[in-house]
N, C-alpha and C positions, 0 to 999 in steps of 0.2 A: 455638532455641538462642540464648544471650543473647550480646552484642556487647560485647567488654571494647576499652578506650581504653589502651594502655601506651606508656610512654616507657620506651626500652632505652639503653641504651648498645654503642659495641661495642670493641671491645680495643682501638681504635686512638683509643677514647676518643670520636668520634662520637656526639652524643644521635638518636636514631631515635625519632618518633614515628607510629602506625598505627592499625590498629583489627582488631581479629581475635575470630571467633566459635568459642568453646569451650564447652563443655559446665559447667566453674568455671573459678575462676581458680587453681588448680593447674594445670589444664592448660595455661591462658597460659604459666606459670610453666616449665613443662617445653619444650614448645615454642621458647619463646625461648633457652634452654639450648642444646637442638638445633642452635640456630642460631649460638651460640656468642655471645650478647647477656646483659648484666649487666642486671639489671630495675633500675629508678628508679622505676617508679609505675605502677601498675593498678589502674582505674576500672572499672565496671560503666555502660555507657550503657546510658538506659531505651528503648526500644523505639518508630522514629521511622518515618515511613512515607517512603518514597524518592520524592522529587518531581522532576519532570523523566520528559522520555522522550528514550531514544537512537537519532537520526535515522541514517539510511545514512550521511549524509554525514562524522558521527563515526566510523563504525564504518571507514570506507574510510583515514581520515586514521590510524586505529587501527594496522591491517591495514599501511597502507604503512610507518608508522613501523617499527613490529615487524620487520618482514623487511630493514630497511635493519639495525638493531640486530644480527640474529640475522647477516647477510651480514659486519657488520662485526665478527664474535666474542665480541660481550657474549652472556654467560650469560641464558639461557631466565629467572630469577628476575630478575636484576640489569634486562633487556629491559623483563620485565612492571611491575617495580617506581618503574621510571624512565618508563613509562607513565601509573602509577597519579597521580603527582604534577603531571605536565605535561596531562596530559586536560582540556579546558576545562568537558566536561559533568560534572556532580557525578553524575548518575545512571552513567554511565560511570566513573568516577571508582570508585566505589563496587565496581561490579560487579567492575572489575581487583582492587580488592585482595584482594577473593575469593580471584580466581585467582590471586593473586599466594602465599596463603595455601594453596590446596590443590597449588600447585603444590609448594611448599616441603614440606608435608605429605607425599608421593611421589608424587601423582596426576602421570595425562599432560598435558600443553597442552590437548589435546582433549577429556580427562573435566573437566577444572576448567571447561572453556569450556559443555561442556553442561548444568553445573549451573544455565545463565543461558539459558533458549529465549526469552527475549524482546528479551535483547540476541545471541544467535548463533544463526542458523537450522541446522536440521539441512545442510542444504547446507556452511554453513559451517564445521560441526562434524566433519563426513567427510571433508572436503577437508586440514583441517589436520590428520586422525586421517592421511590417505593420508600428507601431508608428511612425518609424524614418524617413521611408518615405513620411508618410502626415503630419508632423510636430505636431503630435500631441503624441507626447513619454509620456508625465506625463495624459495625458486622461486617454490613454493606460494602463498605468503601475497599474492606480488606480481600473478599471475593473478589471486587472488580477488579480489585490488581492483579490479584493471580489470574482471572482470567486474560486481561491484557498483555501479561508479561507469556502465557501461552500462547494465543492469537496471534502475536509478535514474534515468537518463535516459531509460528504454522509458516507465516508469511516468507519468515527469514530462513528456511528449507526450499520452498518453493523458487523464490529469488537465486539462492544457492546453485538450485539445478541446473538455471538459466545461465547462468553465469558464465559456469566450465564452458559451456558450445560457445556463446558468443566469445569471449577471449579466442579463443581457437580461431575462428572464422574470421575474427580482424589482424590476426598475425599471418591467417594465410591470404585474404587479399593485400595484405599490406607487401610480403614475399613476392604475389603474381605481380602486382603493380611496379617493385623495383625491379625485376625481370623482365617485364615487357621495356618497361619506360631507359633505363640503364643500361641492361645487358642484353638483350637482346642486337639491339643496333649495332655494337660492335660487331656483332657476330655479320650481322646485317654490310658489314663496308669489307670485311673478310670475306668474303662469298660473292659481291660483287666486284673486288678485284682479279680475281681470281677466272670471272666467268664460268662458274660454275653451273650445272643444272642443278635445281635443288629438288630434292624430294616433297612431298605430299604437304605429310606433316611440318615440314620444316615453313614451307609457302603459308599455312596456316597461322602458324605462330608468329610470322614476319609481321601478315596480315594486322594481327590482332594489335602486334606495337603499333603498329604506322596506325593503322584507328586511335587507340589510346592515345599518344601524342599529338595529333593533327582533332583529334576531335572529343578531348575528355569533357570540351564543357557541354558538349550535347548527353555523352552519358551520363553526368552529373548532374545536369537537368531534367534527366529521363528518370532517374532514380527520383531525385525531390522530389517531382511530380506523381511518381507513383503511390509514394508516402503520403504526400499531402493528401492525393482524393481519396488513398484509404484512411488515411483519418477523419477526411469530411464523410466518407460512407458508413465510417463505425459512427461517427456522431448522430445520423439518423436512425430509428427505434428497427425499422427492416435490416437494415445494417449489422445494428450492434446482434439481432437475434441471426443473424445468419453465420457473421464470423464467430461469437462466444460458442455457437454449435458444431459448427466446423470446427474450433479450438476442441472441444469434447470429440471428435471423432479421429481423433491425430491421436495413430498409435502412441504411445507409451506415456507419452507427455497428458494426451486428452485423461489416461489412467489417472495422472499426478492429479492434474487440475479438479477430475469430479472428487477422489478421496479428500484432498484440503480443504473442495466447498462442501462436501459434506460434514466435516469436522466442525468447519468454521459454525456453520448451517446449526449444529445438534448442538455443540457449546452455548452458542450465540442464544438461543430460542431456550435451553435449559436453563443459562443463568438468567434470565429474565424472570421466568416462571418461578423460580425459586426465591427471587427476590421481591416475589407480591406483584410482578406484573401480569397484568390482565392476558391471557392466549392470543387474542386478536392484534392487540397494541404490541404484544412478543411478537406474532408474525410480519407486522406492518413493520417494524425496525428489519427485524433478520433478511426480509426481503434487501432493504436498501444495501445491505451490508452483503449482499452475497459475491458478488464483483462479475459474477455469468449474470446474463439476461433471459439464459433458459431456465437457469436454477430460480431465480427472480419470479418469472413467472409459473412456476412451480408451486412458491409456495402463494404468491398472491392466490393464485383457485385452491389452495388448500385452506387458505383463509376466507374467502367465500362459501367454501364448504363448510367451514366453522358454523359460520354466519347466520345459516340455512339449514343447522339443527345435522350436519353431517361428521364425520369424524375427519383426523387428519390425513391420515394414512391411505385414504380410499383414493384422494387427486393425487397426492405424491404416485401412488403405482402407479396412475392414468397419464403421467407424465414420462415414464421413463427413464428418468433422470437418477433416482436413486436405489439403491442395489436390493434386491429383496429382503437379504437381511436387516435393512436398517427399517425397510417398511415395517417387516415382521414386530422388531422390536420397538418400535415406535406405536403401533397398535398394541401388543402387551400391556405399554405404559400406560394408555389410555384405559384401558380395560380394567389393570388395578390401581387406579390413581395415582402411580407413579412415575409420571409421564419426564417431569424434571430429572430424577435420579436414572432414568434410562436414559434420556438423550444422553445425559452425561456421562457413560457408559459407552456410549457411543462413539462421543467424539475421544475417549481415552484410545479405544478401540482403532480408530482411525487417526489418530495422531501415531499409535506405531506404524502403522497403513503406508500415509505418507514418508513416514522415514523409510521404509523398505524399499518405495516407489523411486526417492532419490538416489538411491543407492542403488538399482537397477537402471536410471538412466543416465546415470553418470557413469557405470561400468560398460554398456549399451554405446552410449555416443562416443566415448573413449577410442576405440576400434574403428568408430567408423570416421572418425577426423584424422586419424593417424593414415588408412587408407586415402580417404580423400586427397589429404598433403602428401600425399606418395603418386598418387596419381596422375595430378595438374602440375605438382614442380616438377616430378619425374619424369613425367613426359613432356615436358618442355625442355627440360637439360637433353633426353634424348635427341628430342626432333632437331633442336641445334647439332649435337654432335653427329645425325645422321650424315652430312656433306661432306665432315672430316673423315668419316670413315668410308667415303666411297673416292675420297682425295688420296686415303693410302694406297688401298686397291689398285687404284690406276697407278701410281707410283712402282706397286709391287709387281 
């Protein structure tokens, strides 16, 4: 559908300038009518690819604004429209006036929002669907920020963790690599002037430069390649369930990952519930959002078991995915209908979880990187220097 650029007026004499996607520009024309806008000039823009991407952290300042607007009685258009203009992100930017467009068009908050899945997740799209229907949109919108700006904060721990190790592990190949590729060789025309015999280790290390220079583009294509087919083997459903389970069975880190998807898992499924969304429709989101394909399918047959007149908590334990105690108090909830105010308890519960978890494997990995680079550069500096000290020797 092509994108027309018009400048309106409005009876109060105001020039209004926008952008709205019609089918021609009669339809602009009628449209703006609707609206009760005098046209002054409609343009045909050519068709431009939208740069930028819209982080959480736009989406939450989004979210709050909104609901302060709707609280303080400005109209659902007049809200979205005074959005559109103040949004710092252009991609956001963008996406509002959409909605600012179908909103006005007669669409709900909630259908204009999900014509956009890459700026509002189905979570978020349900939630402001529950709001609009009990009249309570700016409640709504203020929960879901707080929840977001938590979520955001689950993720940016987790990310965190990952972080420390790889830094580390790219400073120490990058170290091994000018060692082999730089220094080693010198050492290498030193040793064959001399005729020397070289020891073991030394022959080793020689080794590994003279591969590395005479043949990195085979190692380098040894590596892509192996990247590539494990990313085509997680893209297959055998795949993704074999690696996201092996990720859970990796000491400390598998720790980190099941406590965040449980967090994510209890928040996620609580605010929903709480927000008027149906159990089932709660679980059919939480599933999407879980980022494991174990936990995913976890709770998919926990949602079956819904379905089928069973409880939650029954396939959750039949899965082994989640810790007893979250089973325990997940059936509690169920038991005194307060199933929402317990998850959420939950993932309070496991939000300090994860922080303790980072904190243990960042003190954990610490040690054993500092070893590692003790190890590989140090004994490479040795195995060089072993010649020289059998040069004094014979000397002495």
């Amino acid at each position: 559908m092509p994108t027309f650029a018009y400048t309106a007026r409005t009876l109060g004499g105001e020039l209004k300038t926008a952008t709205m996607d019609a089918a021609s520009r009669d339809e602009v024309v009628a449209q703006l009518r609707r609206q009760k806008l005098i046209v002054v000039k409609i343009d045909e823009e050519k068709a431009k690819k939208r740069q930028g991407r819209i982080k959480t952290r736009d989406i939450v300042i989004f979210t709050r604004q909104f609901a302060t607007m709707i609280n303080a009685g400005l109209p659902l258009v007049q809200a979205l429209d005074i959005l559109s203009r103040q949004s710092e992100n252009k991609a956001l930017q963008d996406v509002t006036r959409q909605v600012v467009y179908d909103v006005e068009s007669g669409h709900t908050v909630a259908d204009a929002l999900r014509r956009h899945p890459k700026a509002f997740t189905d979570l978020y799209v349900n939630r402001v669907a529950a709001g609009e229907a009990g009249g309570i949109l700016d409640t709504i919108l203020l929960r879901l920020a707080t929840f977001l700006e938590k979520n955001d904060a689950l993720v940016g721990k987790v990310k965190s963790a990952m972080i420390y190790p790889g830094v580390i592990m790219s400073v120490a190949v990058v170290a091994i690599v000018v060692l082999l590729i730089f220094v080693i060789p010198v050492f290498q025309t030193m040793f064959a002037s001399v005729n020397l015999s070289l020891p073991l280790p030394t022959r080793v290390v020689i080794g590994l430069s003279s591969f590395l220079k005479h043949y990195w583009w085979l190692l380098g294509g040894a590596i892509w390649g192996g990247i590539f087919m494990l990313r085509q083997f997680y893209r297959t459903p055998t795949g993704k369930l074999r690696v996201d389970s092996f990720m859970l069975r990796v000491p400390v880190l598998g720790g980190l990952l099941r406590k965040s998807a449980v967090s994510r898992f209890t928040r996620t499924l609580g605010t929903l519930i709480s927000s008027g969304v149906s159990i089932l429709d709660g679980l059919e989101i939480t599933a999407k959002t879980a980022g494991n394909q174990v936990i995913h399918n976890a709770i998919m047959e926990s949602r079956s078991s819904i379905a089928g007149g069973d409880t939650i908590s029954a396939p959750l334990q039949k899965s082994n995915v989640f810790p007893p105690m979250v089973i325990s108090m997940i059936a509690v909830g169920e038991q005194t209908g307060g199933l929402d105010e317990m998850l959420t308890k939950i993932a309070d519960f496991y939000d300090t979880e994860v922080d303790t978890a980072v904190s243990g494997l960042l003190s954990l990995m610490e040690p054993i990187m500092i070893v590692f680079l003790g190890v590989v550069v140090g004994g490479m500096v040795v195995a060089m220097y072993l010649p020289i000290f059998d040069m004094i020797n014979a000397v002495q």
